[in-house]
C-alpha positions in Angstrom: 16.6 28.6 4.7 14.9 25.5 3.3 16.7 24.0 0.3 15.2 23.8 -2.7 15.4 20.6 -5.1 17.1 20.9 -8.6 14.7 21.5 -11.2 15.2 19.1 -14.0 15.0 21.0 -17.6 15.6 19.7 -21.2 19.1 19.5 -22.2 19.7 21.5 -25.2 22.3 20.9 -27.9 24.4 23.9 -28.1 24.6 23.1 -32.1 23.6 25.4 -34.9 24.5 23.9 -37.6 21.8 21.9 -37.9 23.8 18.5 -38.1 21.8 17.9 -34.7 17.7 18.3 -36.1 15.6 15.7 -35.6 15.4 14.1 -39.2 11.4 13.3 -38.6 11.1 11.9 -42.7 14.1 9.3 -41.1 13.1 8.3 -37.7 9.4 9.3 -37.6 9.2 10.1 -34.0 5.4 10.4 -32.5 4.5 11.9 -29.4 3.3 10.0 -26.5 0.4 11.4 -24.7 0.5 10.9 -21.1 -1.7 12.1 -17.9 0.9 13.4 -15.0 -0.6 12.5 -11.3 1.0 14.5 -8.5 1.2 13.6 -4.6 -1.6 16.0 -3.8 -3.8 14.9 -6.8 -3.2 11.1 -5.6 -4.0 12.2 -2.3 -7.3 13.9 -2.9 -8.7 11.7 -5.3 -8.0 8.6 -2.8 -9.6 10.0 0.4 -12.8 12.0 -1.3 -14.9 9.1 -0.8 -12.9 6.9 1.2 -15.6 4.0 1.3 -16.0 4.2 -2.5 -12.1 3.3 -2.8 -12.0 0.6 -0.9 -15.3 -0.7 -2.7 -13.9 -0.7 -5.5 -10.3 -2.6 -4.6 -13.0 -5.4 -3.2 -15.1 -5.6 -6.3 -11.4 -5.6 -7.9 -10.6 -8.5 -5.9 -13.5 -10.4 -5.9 -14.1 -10.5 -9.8 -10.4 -12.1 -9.9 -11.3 -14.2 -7.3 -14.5 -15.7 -9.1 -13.0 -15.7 -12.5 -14.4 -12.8 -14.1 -11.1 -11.1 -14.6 -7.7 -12.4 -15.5 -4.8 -11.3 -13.4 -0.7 -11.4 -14.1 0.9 -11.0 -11.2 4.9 -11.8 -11.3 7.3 -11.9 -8.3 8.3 -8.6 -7.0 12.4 -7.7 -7.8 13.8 -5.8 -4.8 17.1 -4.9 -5.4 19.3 -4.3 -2.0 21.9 -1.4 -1.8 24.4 -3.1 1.3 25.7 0.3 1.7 22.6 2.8 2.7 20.3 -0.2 3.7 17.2 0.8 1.1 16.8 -0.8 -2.2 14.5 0.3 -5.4 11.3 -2.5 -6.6 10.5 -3.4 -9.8 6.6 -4.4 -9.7 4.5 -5.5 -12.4 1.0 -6.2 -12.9 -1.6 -6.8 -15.7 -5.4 -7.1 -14.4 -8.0 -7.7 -17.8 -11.6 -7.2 -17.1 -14.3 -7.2 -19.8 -12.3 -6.5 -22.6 -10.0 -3.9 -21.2 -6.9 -4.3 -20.1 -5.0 -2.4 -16.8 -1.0 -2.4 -17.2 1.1 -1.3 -14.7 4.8 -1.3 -13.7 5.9 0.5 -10.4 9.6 1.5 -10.0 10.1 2.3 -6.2 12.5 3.4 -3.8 13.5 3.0 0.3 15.2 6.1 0.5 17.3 5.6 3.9 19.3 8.8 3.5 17.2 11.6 2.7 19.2 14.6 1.5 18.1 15.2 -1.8 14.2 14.6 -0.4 14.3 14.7 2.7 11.4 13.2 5.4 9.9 10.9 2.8 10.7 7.2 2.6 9.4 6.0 0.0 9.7 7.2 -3.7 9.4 6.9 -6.9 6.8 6.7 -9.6 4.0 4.0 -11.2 3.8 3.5 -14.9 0.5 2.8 -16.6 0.9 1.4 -19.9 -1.4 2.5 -22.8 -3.4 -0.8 -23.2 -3.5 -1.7 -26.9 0.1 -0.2 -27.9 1.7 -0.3 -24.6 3.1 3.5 -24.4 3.0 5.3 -21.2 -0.4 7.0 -20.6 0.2 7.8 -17.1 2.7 8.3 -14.7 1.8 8.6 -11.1 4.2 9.8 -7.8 4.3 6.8 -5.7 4.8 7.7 -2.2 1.0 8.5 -0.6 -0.1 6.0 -3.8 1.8 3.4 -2.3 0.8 4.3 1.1 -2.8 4.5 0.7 -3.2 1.4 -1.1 -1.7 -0.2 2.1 -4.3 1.3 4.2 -7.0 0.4 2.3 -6.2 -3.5 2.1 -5.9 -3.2 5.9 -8.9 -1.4 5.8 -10.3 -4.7 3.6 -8.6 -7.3 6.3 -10.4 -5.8 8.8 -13.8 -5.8 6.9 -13.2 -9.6 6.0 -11.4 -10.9 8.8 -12.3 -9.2 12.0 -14.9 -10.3 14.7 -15.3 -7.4 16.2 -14.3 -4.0 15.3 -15.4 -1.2 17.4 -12.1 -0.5 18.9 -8.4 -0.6 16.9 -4.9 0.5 17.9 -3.1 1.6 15.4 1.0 1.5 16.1 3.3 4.0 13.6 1.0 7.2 12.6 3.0 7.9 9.2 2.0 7.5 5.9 0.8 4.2 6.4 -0.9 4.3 9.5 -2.6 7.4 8.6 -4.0 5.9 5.3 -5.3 2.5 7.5 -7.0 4.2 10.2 -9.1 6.5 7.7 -9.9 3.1 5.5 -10.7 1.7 8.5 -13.2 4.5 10.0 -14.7 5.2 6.4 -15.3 1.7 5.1 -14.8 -0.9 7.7 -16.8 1.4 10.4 -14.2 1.6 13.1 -15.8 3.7 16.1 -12.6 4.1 18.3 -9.1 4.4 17.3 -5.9 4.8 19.2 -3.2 5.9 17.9 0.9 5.6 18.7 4.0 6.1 17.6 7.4 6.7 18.4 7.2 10.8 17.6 3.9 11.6 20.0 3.8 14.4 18.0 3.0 12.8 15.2 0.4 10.5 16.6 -1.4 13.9 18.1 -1.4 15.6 14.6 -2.9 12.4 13.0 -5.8 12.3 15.7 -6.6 15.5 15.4 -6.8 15.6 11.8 -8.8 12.1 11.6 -11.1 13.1 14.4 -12.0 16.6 12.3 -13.0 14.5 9.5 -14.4 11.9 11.2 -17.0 13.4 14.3 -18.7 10.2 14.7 -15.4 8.5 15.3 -13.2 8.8 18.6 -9.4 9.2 17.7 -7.0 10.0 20.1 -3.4 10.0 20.9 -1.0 7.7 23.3 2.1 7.0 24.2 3.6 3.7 22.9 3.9 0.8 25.7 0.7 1.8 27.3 -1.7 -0.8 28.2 -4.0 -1.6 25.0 -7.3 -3.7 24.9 -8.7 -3.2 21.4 -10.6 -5.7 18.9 -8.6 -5.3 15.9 -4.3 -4.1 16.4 -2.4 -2.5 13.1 1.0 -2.1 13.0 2.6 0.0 10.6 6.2 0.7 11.5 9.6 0.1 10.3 10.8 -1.8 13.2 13.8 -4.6 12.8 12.5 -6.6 16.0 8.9 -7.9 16.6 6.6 -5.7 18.4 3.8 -7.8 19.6 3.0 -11.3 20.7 0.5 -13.6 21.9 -2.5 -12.7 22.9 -1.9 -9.9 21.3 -3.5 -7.0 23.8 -6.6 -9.3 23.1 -7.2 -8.1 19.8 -9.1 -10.8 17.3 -7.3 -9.6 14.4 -3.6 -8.5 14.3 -2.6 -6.4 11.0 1.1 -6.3 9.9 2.1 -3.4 7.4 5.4 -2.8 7.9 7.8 -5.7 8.0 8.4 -6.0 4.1 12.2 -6.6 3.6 13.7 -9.4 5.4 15.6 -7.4 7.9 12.1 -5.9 9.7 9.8 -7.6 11.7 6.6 -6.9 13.5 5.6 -10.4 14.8 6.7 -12.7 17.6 7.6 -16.2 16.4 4.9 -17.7 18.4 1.8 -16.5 16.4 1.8 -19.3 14.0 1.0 -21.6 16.3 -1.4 -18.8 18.1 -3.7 -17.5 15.1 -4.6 -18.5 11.6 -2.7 -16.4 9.3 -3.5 -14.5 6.1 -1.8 -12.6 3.2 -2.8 -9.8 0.5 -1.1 -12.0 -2.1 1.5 -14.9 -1.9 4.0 -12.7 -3.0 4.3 -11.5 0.7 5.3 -15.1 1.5 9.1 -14.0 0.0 9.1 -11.2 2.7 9.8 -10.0 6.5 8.4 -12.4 9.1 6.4 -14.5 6.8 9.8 -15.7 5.3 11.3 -16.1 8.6 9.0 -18.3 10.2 8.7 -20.4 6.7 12.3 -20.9 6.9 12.3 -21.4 10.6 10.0 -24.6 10.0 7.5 -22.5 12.4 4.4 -22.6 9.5 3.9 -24.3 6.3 3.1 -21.8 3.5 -0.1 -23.6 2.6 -1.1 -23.0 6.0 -1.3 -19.2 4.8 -4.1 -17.9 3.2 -4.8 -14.9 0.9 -7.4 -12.2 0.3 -8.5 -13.5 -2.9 -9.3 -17.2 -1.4 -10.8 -15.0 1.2 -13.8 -13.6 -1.2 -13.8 -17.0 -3.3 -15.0 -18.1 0.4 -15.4 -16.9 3.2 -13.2 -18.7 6.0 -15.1 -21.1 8.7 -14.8 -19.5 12.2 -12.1 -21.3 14.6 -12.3 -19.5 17.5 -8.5 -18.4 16.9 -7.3 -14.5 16.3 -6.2 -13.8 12.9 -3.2 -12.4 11.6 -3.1 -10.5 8.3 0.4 -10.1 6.5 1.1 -7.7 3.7 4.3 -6.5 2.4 2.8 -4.5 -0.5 1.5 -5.9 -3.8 1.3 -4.5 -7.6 -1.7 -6.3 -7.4 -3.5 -2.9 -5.5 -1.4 -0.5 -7.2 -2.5 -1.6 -10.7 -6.2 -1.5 -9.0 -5.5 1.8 -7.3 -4.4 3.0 -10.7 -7.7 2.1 -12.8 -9.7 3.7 -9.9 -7.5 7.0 -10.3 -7.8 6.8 -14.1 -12.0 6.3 -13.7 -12.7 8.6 -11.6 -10.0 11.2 -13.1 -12.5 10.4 -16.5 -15.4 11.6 -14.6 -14.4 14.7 -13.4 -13.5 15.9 -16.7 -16.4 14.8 -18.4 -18.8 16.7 -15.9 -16.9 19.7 -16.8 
């Protein structure tokens, strides 16, 4: 029998004597109103109209990039637990645009042990703040957020970066590599995808379930170390040793997902001298094999370039692959956020 989780319920004082009421005339408590997204609300919301998602991260992205919004992005805090190997992120992000402000603070965890919830990596909530008095006014479940958001900036790599892409492999079919292969199909108009991981099983059930939504769109299943030509390569694992090097199964544009602590890597050493690399935002210079091969005197960090430089302009063709880096940003939560608060707004008011 499956165990369930604790329910969580007020805790009550056992007092009668009044000596614990609430003297409201004294501390003048308000409520808070606040707008409760689950996983399968995220979820559907964020692959309805898949293309429309991703749209709107770029338009996101691109007024920043131009000017026409403001954006505070602080370093990411990641706090490491030396005993269990996961840690918990503290991520903050403030995006104004045309008099309206977007606040947002994401608390999240690596969950390396898995007992109290098990099979899921990755929890925790995000915060939206309430924009003019700075209350909560929404809390979201993290997990397929933070997840999705991850797939759809792959998804925007390859419609920015890549030469070709007709054909892409996509390495680790979790959460992550789920969410990039449908971004990628929907709105970067990938026709055939491969998929691997270390469970077959789970590669199968992702093909299958991509392939039913997507007809036009050949998704199948294979078994990891086979011999890969594709135009575009996404790996989205949580390996500790690199995965791929140069030339990279041929592929014109190599997307890492999953190296985002320092003890993970997905990269061989030898692709900064290889390909011209790119970032979602600097912040993933701090991170995984960005970090290393900073340290390593391999690349110069201004040799790295981000999305947002990316739709300022448009890079100049060198002939070399391209390798795209991201290690997750509050950046694309906060815009995932606004676009689950918009279109949350329209549903009701067609009701």
């Amino acid at each position: 029998m499956k165990k369930k989780s604790p329910v969580q319920r007020p805790i009550r004082s056992r007092r009668r004597d009044g000596a614990g009421a609430l003297p409201r005339d004294v501390l003048r408590i308000s409520a808070e109103p606040c707008h409760y997204f689950t996983e399968s609300q995220v979820h559907a919301r964020l692959v309805a109209d898949p293309a429309a998602y991703v749209t709107f991260l770029k338009n996101g992205l691109e007024a920043i990039a131009v000017g026409r919004a403001q954006l505070t992005l602080p370093p990411k805090q990641v706090f490491q637990d030396p005993l269990t190997g996961g840690d918990f992120r503290v991520m903050p992000c403030e995006v104004r645009n045309s008099g309206r402000a977007t606040k947002t603070v994401k608390l999240i965890g690596t969950n390396t042990v898995q007992r109290v919830v098990p099979d899921q990596i990755t929890v925790g909530r995000l915060l939206v703040m309430d924009p003019v008095e700075n209350f909560v006014s929404a809390v979201m479940e993290a997990c397929l957020l933070s997840s999705a958001r991850t797939g759809a900036c792959a998804a925007l790599a390859i419609d920015t970066l890549a030469r070709a892409r007709d054909s892409l492999v996509v390495v680790g079919s979790g959460r992550v590599g789920f969410y990039a292969t449908l971004y990628a199909i929907a709105a970067a108009g990938v026709k055939h995808v491969v998929l691997c991981d270390a469970v077959p099983q789970r590669a199968g059930h992702a093909a299958r379930w991509l392939g039913a939504r997507f007809p036009r769109a050949r998704c199948e299943a294979r078994a990891p170390g086979a011999d890969f030509r594709a135009d575009i390569v996404v790996l989205a694992t949580t390996s500790e040793s690199a995965l791929i090097s140069p030339p990279g199964w041929g592929a014109n544009l190599i997307v890492s997902l999953g190296a985002d602590t320092d003890r993970q890597s997905e990269l061989d050493p030898g692709w900064p001298r290889y390909a011209d690399i790119y970032c979602d935002t600097f912040d993933s210079l701090r991170f995984g094999d960005l970090r290393a091969w900073i340290e390593a005197g391999l690349m110069d960090a201004t040799a790295v370039t981000d999305l947002l430089a990316v739709y300022r302009a448009p890079p100049a063709a060198s002939g070399r692959p391209r390798v795209f880096v991201s290690t997750g940003s509050a950046l694309f939560d906060n815009l995932t956020a606004r676009y689950l608060l918009e279109t949350s707004a329209v549903k009701r008011s067609r009701r």
